[in-house]
C-alpha positions in Angstrom: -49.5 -82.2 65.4 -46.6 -84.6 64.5 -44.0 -81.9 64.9 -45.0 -81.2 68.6 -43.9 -84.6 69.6 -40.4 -84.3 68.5 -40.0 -80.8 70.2 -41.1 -82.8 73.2 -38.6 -85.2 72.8 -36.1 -82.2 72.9 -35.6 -82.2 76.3 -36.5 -86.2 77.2 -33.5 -88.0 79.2 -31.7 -90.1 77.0 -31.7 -93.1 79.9 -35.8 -93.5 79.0 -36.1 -95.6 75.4 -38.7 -94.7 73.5 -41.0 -97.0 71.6 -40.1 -98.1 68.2 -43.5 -98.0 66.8 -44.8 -95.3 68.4 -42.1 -93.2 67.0 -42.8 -94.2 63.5 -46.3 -93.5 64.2 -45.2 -90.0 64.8 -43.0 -89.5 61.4 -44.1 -87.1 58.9 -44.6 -89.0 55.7 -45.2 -86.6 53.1 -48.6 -86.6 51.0 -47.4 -89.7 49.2 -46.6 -91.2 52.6 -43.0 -91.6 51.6 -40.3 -89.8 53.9 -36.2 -88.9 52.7 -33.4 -91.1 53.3 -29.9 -90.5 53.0 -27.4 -93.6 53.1 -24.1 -93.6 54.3 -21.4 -95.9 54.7 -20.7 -96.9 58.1 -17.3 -97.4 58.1 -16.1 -94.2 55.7 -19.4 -92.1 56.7 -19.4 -91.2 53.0 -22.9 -90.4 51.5 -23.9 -93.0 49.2 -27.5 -92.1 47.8 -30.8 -90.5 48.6 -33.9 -92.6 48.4 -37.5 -92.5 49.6 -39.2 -95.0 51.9 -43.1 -95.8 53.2 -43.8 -97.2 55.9 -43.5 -100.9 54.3 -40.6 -100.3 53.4 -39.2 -98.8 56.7 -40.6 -101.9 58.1 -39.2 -104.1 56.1 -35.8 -102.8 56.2 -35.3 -103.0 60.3 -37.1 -106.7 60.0 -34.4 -108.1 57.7 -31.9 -105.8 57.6 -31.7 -105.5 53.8 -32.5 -101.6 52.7 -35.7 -101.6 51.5 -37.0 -98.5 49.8 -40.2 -97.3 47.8 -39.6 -96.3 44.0 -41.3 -93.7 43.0 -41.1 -94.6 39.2 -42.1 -98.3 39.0 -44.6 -97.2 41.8 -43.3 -100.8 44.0 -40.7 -101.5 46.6 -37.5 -102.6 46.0 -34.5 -104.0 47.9 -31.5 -102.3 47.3 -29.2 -104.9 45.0 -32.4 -107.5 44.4 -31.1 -107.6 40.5 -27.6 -105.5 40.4 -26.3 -107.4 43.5 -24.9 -104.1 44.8 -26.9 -104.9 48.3 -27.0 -102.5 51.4 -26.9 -104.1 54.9 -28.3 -101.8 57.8 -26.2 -101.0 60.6 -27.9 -98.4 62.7 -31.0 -95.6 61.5 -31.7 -92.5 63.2 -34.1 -89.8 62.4 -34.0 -86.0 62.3 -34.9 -83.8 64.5 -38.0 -83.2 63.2 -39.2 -86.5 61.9 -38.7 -85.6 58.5 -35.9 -87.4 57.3 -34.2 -90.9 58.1 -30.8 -91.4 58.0 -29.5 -95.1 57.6 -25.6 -96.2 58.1 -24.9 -99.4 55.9 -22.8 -101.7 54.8 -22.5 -101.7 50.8 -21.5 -104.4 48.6 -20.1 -103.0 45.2 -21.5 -99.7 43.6 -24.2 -97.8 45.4 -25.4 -96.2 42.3 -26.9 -97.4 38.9 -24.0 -95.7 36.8 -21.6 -98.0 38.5 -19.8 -95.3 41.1 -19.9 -95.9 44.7 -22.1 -92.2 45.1 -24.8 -90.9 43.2 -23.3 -87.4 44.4 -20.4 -87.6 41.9 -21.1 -83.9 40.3 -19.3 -81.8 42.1 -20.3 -78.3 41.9 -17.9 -75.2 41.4 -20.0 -72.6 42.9 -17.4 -69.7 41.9 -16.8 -70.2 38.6 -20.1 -71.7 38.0 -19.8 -75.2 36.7 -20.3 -78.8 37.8 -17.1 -81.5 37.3 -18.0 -85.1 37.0 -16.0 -87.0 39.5 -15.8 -90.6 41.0 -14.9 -93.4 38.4 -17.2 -96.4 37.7 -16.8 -98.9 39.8 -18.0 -101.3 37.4 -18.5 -99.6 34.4 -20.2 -102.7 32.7 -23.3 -101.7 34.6 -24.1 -99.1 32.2 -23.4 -101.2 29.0 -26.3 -104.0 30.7 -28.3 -101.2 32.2 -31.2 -99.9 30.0 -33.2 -98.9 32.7 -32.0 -98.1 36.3 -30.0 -101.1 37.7 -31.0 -101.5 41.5 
């Protein structure tokens, strides 16, 4: 079982590198073989967006760099910014715990979102008086006037 070889790595000395591929061998890629990813800028640690990856994809992104991810509605992968020019440059990933999630610190050039803010996470919930407020201005509102679809 997947999970039994991160509660190994629980208690493994962190002077002792472990193999790249053999810990993305050991990820658990859900039935679709895509696992979460949650982006964050690397200088304000701010969470940008959530995406899903396969194993292409994860692959491609620490060969070049470029964040790479699978989309689950065109059913292809895409590189983040390959037609808005809002790219994402990897810094450092890390995954969770329990091999379930990646989480990838990056350098983002203009808006990380399709409606032109820099977060996808710009409703803001109110949990108290039950309601959500719409926060975070476009950053570049004309994204939305040329975006009939979803502007990557």
């Amino acid at each position: 079982m997947k999970r039994d070889y991160f509660i190994a790595l629980e208690k493994r000395s962190s002077d002792n590198p472990l193999s790249l591929p053999e810990v993305i061998e050991q990820l658990a890629f859900n039935e679709q073989g895509l696992i979460p990813v949650i982006v964050q800028d690397a200088n304000t640690l701010f969470i940008l967006m959530f995406a899903w990856m396969n194993k292409e994809a994860l692959q491609k992104t620490l060969a070049t760099h470029r964040m790479t991810y699978w989309s689950r509605s065109r059913q292809k992968l895409w590189v983040k910014g390959e037609t808005s020019g809002h790219a994402q440059r990897l810094l450092a990933m890390s995954f969770d715990c329990d091999g379930d999630a990646i989480l990838c610190q990056v350098v983002q050039q203009g808006a990380a979102c399709h409606t032109g803010r820099s977060s996808c996470f710009y409703l803001h919930i109110e949990s108290d008086k039950q309601r959500v407020w719409v926060r975070g201005e476009q950053d570049d509102p004309s994204i939305i006037l040329k975006n009939t679809g979803r502007n990557r």
